[in-house]
N, C-alpha and C positions, 0 to 999 in steps of 0.2 A: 084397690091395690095398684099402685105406681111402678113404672119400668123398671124404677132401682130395684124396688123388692121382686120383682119378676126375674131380673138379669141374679140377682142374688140367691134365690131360690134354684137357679138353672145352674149355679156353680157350686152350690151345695149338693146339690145331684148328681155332679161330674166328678166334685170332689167325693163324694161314697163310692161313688162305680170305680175312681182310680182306687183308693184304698182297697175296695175290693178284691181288684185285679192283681196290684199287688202282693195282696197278702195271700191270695190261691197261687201265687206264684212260688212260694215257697214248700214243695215238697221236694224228695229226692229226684225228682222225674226230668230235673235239669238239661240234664245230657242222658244219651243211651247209646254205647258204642254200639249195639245191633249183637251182642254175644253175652247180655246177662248183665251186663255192668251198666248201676245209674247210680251220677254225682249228683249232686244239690250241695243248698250252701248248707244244710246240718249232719247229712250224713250221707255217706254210700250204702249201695247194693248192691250185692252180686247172687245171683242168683235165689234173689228173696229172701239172703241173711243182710240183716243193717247190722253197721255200727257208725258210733256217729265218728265224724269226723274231729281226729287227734289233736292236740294243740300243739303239736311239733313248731320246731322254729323255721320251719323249712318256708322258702319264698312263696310257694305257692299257696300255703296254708294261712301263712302272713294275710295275704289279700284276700283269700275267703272272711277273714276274720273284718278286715277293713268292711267289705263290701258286706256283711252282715249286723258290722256298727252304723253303718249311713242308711243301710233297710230300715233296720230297727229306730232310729230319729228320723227316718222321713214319714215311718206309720205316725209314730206320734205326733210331729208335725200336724199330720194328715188331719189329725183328730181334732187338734188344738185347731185350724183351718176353716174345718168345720163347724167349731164353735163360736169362733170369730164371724164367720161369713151366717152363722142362723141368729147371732144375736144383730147382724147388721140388717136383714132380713125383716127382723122383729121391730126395727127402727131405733132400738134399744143406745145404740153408739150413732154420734152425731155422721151426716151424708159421707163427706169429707173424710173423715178419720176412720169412718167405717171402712167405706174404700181402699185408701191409703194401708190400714192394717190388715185388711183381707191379701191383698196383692202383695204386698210385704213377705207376709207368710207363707202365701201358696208360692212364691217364689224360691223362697228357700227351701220348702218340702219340697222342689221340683228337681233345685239344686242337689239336696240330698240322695234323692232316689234317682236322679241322676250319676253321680258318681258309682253309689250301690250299685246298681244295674250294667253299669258300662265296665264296673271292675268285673264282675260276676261274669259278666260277657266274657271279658276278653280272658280270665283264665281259666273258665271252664271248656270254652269254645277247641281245647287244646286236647278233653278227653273225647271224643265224637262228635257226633252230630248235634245241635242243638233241641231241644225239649217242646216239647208246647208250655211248661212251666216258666222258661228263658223268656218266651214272647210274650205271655202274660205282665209280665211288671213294664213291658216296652209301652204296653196300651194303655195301664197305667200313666206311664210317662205323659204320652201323649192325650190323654184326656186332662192329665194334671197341668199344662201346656196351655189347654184350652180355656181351661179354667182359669189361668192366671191373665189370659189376654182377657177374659170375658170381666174379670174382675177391675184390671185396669179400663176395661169399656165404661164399667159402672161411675169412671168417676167425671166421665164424660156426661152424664144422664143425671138432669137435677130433681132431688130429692123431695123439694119442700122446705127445705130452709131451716132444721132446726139448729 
């Protein structure tokens, strides 16, 4: 087994653990004022009754909705990512191109769940305290980060020449 498919293997690992992260980051547990009330981006709670959250036009529902179309394309990303980076792994896509499309992709899944996260942040951040559900998708982030550096490392590191 060669460095590429070791460094390749290491970012399929990092890319599960963000997806992970991310997607346990989606319950209502968002925010908790401290009096019974928790936002998320599908629904509220107050006092252990849900309902999901309305599709009012109002501004701040607006961006839940943004910040829950960029979650939903960066999981998928995530997956697609994964698929790129375990057939690049298998040696299956030429050193080069495998590379090039792994980083490609974990880039833009990072970009996505980047914007997702940072909306989600900033307007939920406005009903309390922040969640341990909020800082979940952040480590996400940053393992999805790591990944995309580790991927562009890869294309540093020769393959074998097919």
């Amino acid at each position: 087994m060669g460095a590429r498919t070791i460094i390749f293997l290491a970012v399929m690992l990092l890319l599960l653990l963000a997806l992970l992260f991310s997607l346990l980051g989606h319950t209502n547990a968002m925010v908790d004022d401290g009096n019974g009330l928790t936002v998320g981006l599908w629904k509220t709670c107050f006092n252990d009754e849900c309902q999901t959250i309305q599709t009012t036009e109002d501004e701040t529902m607006s961006k839940l909705r943004v910040a829950r179309a960029f979650f939903i394309m960066s999981h998928l990303l995530a997956v697609v990512s994964i698929a790129v980076t375990g057939l690049s792994a298998a040696n299956v896509l030429k050193d080069k191109m495998a590379s090039v499309a792994a980083a490609a992709v974990i880039l833009v899944t990072w970009l996505f769940l980047t914007i997702g996260v940072s909306v989600a942040t900033d307007v939920l951040s406005e009903y309390g305290s922040l969640g341990y559900s909020l800082i979940l998708p952040w480590i996400g982030w940053c393992l999805l980060l790591l990944s995309a550096v580790l991927a562009c490392a890869s294309m540093a590191v020769g393959g074998g020449g097919k």
